[in-house]
N, C-alpha and C positions, 0 to 999 in steps of 0.2 A: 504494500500500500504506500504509493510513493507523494501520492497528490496531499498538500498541505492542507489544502479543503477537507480531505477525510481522515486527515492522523490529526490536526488541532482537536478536533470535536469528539474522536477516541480519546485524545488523551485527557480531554474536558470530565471524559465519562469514568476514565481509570482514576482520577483524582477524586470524584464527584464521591466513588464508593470507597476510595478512601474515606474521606470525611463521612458520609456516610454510615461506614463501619465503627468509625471511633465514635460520633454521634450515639448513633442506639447502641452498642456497648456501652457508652456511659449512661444513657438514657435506661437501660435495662437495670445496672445495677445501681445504680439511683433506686427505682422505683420497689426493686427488691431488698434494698434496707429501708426504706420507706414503711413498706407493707410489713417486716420484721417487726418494724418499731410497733405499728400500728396493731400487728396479732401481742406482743409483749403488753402495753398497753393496755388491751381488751382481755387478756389472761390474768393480770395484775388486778383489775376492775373485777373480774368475775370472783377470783378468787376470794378476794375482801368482801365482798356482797355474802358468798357465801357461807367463810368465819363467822361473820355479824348474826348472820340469821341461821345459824346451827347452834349457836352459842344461845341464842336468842329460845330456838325452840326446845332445845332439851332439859332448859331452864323449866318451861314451862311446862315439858313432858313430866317433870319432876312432880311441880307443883300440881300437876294432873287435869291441867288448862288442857291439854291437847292428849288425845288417846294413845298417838301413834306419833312417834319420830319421821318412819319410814314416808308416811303419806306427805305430810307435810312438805320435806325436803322435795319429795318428787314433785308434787306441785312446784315447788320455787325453781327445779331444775329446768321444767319444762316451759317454764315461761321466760327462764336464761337463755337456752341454747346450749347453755353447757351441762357437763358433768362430771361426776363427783363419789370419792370412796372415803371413809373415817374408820379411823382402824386406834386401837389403842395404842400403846408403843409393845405392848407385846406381842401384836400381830392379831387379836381376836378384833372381830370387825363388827361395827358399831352399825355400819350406815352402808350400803351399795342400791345403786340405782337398778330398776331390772332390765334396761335397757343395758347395749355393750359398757365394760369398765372404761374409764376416761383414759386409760392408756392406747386405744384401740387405734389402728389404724389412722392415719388423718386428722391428729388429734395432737394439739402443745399439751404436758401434763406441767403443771405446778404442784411442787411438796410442802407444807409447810405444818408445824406444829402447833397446836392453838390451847389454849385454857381457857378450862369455863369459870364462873364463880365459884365454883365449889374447893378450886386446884385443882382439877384433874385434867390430864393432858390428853390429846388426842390428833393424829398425823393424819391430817388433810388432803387428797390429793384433789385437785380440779385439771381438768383438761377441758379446752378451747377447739371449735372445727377449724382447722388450715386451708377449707377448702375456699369460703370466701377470697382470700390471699391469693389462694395459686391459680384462681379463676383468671383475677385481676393481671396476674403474670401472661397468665397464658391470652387472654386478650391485648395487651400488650405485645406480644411475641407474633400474634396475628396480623395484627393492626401492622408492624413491622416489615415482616415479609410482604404483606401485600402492597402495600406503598411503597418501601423500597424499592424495588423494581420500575412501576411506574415513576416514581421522582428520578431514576438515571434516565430513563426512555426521555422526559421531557426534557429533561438537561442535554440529553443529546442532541434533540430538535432543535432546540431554542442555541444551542452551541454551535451545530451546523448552519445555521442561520445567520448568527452575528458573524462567523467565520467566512461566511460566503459574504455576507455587505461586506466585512472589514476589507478583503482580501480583492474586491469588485475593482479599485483601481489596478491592480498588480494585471488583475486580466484585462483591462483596457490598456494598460502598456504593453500587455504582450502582443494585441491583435496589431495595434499600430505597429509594436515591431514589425509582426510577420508581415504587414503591408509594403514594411522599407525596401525595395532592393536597388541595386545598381543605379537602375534607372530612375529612380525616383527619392535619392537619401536624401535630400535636399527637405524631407516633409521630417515634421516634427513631433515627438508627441503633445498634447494640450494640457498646460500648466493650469492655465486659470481654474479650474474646477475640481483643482488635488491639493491638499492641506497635509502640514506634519511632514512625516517621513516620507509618502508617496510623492509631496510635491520635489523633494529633497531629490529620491531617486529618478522622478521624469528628467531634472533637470540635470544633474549628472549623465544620464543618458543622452541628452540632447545635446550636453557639450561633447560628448565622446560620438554623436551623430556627427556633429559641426567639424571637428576632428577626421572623423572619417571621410569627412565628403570633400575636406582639404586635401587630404590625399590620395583621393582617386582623383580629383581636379589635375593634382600636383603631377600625378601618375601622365593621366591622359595630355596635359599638356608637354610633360617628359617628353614623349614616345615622338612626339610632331615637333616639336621644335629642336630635338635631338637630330631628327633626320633631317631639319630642315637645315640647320647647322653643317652636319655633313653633306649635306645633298652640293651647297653651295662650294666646297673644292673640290668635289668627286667634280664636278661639271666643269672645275677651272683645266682641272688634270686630264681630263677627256676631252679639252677643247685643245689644249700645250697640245697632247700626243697627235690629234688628229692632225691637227699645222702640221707636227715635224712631218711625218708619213707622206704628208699629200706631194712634198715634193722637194727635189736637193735644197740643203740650204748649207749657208755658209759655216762652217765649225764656230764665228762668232755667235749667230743666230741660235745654232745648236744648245750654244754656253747658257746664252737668254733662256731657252727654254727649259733646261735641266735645272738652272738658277729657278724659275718660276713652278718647276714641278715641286724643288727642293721645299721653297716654301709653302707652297699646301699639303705636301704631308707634313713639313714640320707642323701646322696649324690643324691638321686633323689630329696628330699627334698629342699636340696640347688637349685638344677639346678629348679627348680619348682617354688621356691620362687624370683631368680633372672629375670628369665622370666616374672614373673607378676611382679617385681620391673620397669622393663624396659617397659613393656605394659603401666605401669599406668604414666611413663613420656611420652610415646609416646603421651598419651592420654591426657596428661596435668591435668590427675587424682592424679600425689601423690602432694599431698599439704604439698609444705616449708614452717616452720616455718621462715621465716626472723628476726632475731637478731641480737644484737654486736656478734660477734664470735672474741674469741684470737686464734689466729691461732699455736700458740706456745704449750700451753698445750694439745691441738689436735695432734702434732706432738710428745710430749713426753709421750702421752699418747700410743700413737705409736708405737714409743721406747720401752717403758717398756712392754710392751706385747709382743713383739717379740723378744724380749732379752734373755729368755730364749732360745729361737729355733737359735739364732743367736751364742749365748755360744757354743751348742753344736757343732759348724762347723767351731768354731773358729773366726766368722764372728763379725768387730767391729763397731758398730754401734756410729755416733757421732751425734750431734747438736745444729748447729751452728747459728750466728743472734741474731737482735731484733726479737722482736716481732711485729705484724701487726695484725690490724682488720677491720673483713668485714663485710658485712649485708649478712648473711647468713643463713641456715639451717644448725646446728651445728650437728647433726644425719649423714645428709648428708657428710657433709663434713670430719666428723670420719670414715667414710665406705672408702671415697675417699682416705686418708692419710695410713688408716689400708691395703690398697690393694694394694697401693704402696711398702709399706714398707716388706710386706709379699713376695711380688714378689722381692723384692732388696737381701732380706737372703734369697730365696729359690733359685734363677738362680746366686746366689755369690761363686764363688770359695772359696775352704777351706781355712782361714785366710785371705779372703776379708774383704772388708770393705764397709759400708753405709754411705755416709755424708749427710745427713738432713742440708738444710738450709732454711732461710729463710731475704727475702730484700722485700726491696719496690726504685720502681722508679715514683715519679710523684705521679699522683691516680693509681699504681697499685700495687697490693702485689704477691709477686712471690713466691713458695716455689719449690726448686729442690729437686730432691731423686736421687741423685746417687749412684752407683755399682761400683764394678770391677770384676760384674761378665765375664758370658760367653759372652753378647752381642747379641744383635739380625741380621742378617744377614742382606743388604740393601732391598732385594727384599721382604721383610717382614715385611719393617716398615708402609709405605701407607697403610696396611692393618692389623696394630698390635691393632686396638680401634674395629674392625668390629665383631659383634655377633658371638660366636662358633670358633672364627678363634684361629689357637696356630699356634705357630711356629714347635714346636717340639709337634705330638700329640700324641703321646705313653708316653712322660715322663710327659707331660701334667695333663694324662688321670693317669698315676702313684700317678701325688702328688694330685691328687680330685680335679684337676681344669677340668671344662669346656669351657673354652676360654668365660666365660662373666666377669669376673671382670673388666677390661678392660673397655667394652663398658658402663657396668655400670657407673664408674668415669667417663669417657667421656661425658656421658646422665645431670650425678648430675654437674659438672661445668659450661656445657653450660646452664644449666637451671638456674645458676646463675650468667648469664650474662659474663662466661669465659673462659680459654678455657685451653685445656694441650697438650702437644706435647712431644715429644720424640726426641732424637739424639742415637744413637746406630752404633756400629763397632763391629763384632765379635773378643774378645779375647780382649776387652777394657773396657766394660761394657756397660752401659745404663746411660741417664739422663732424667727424666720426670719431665718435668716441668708443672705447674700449675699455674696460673695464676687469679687473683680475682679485682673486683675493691674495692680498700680499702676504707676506711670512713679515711676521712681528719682530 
């Protein structure tokens, strides 16, 4: 029985006869010292009634008020209920009822010794019926089984019941799930009418929807812009080959064209190799070396390699700061700064400038790259870290980018534990900041 609909309201019912059980057990023996007291009580009562008035009548038998002992008592017995033996203390016997002795079957005996006026002593027994008592029990005991039973049955109805309302969102999330597929995740389940927990879970569910549908997006637009990417040198390189083929050309011409093959497989090659960079973090396959990293000479290491290409544009490259260090993959984190800074002198207006910095606030190490260059538009930035995406993709596609650099550095910082972000205004520049937890 796996459905929670039918084990809640089971287990409603195996608790229910618990309590139950402890219930009329203690209800039973309650009412069975109860009824003890109540027969002790009533044997007590009888007993004293009948001292008083034996003592009463043999007085009078004496004085010769009354003919007979025997009549009398039995008269008083049979308007008691009870009965009764008097026996001397020798054992000769004074008084017996001709009905059974009060010992008999079904019967409390009381013994007690009594004296008349005269001194003389005589051992009383009275006995009491038990059966009033054991009636009361045994109706009780009746009453018990037959209700019991009925009071789980209802408890199970009425458990089954609330179990199924309580549990009535859980199955309207499940049908909307099964409604989700591929083609359609985009749908949501319906918060507004789930309270507590159930709202709790819709909505956890709808971000892991919202998630989901980001990477099948992520996916589908992968797979097309991937090939669109490749398509665009497969088609320079099958344009090179066919030239040479069509007919003699000069061993200069030649040069030109193995130079221009040379560089679109290098550039396939890039895009090839950035792709399985990013594969093997998705996959939690590229393995960071974690060490001290200075973060500084990653930055002027930076610097000096792009200084030339920054010369030629007029582009001034500063930086600024202490230094800071993190527990890092020091590879990593050279790719991330080298991509920045490549992107800072390439999108910088003629006589711009770079400023490299780098702080710390707390545990965190910061380092900024700004520009002054062109800037990225607003409607561009939420979407400036996303695989293949460029803002501008003819100049892009110009200077041998594919729009992964980007998501790259994005990939290698959160993988250690940080994160980078951008501020951009067209015709202001850019600032990408980066972010690291630094070692104290």
């Amino acid at each position: 029985m796996r459905s929670v609909s039918a084990r809640l309201p089971l287990r409603f019912v195996l608790l229910g006869a618990g309590v139950w059980a402890i219930f009329c057990a203690g209800l039973y023996l309650w009412m069975r010292q109860r009824e003890e007291r109540l027969l002790e009580k009533e044997l007590v009562g009888q007993a004293q009634m009948f001292h008083e008035r034996f003592v009463e009548e043999i007085d009078e038998v004496r004085r010769g008020v009354h003919a007979s002992l025997q009549d009398e008592m039995e008269s008083f017995l049979r308007g008691s209920g009870a009965r009764a033996e008097v026996r001397r203390p020798d054992g000769s016997l004074v008084f017996a009822p001709h009905s059974s002795p009060p010992d008999a079957a079904g019967f409390r005996v009381r013994a007690d010794t009594v004296t008349d006026g005269l001194g003389e002593s005589f051992v009383i027994r009275v006995g009491v019926s038990e059966t009033p008592h054991q009636e009361a029990l045994k109706e009780l005991r009746l009453y018990l089984a037959v209700f019991a039973p009925i009071a789980l049955c209802l408890q199970w109805l009425f458990g089954a019941i609330l179990v199924r309302r309580a549990i009535s969102p859980v199955e309207e999330i499940r049908d909307h799930a099964e409604r989700i597929s591929r083609s359609n995740v985009s749908e949501r389940v319906p918060e507004r009418f789930l309270t507590g927990e159930f709202k709790d879970l819709a909505h956890t569910f709808n971000e892991m929807l919202t998630r989901l549908e980001s990477a099948i997006e992520d996916l589908q637009n992968f797979a097309a812009d991937a090939a669109h990417e490749l398509r665009t040198p497969l088609a320079n390189l099958r344009a090179e080959m066919e030239t040479a083929i069509q007919e003699e050309r000069s061993p200069a011409e030649y040069e030109r064209i193995l130079a221009s093959v040379s560089e679109e497989v290098a550039r396939m090659n890039r895009i090839v190799t950035d792709l399985f960079t990013l594969a093997k973090i998705d996959m939690r396959q590229y393995a960071l070396q974690k060490e001290r990293v200075s973060l500084r000479p990653l930055l002027e290491e930076a610097r000096e390699t792009w200084q030339r290409a920054a010369a030629e544009r007029g582009v001034e490259i500063r930086l600024e700061g202490q230094d800071a260090e993190v527990m890092g993959d020091a590879v990593a984190l050279r790719r991330v700064f080298m991509n920045l800074v490549e992107n800072a002198v390439k999108y910088n207006r003629p006589g711009g400038k770079v400023n490299l910095s780098i702080g710390r606030k707390d545990s965190v190490a910061r380092v900024r790259v700004q520009d002054t260059g062109i800037g990225i538009p607003q409607e561009h930035v939420p979407w400036l870290f996303r695989r293949f995406y460029r803002v501008d993709k003819a100049r892009s596609r110009e200077s041998g980018g594919a729009g992964l650099g980007l998501a790259i550095c994005k990939s290698f910082v959160e993988a250690q534990a940080g994160r980078i972000e951008v501020e951009s205004a067209p015709g202001t520049g850019s600032v990408f900041t980066v972010e690291l937890p630094a070692i104290s």
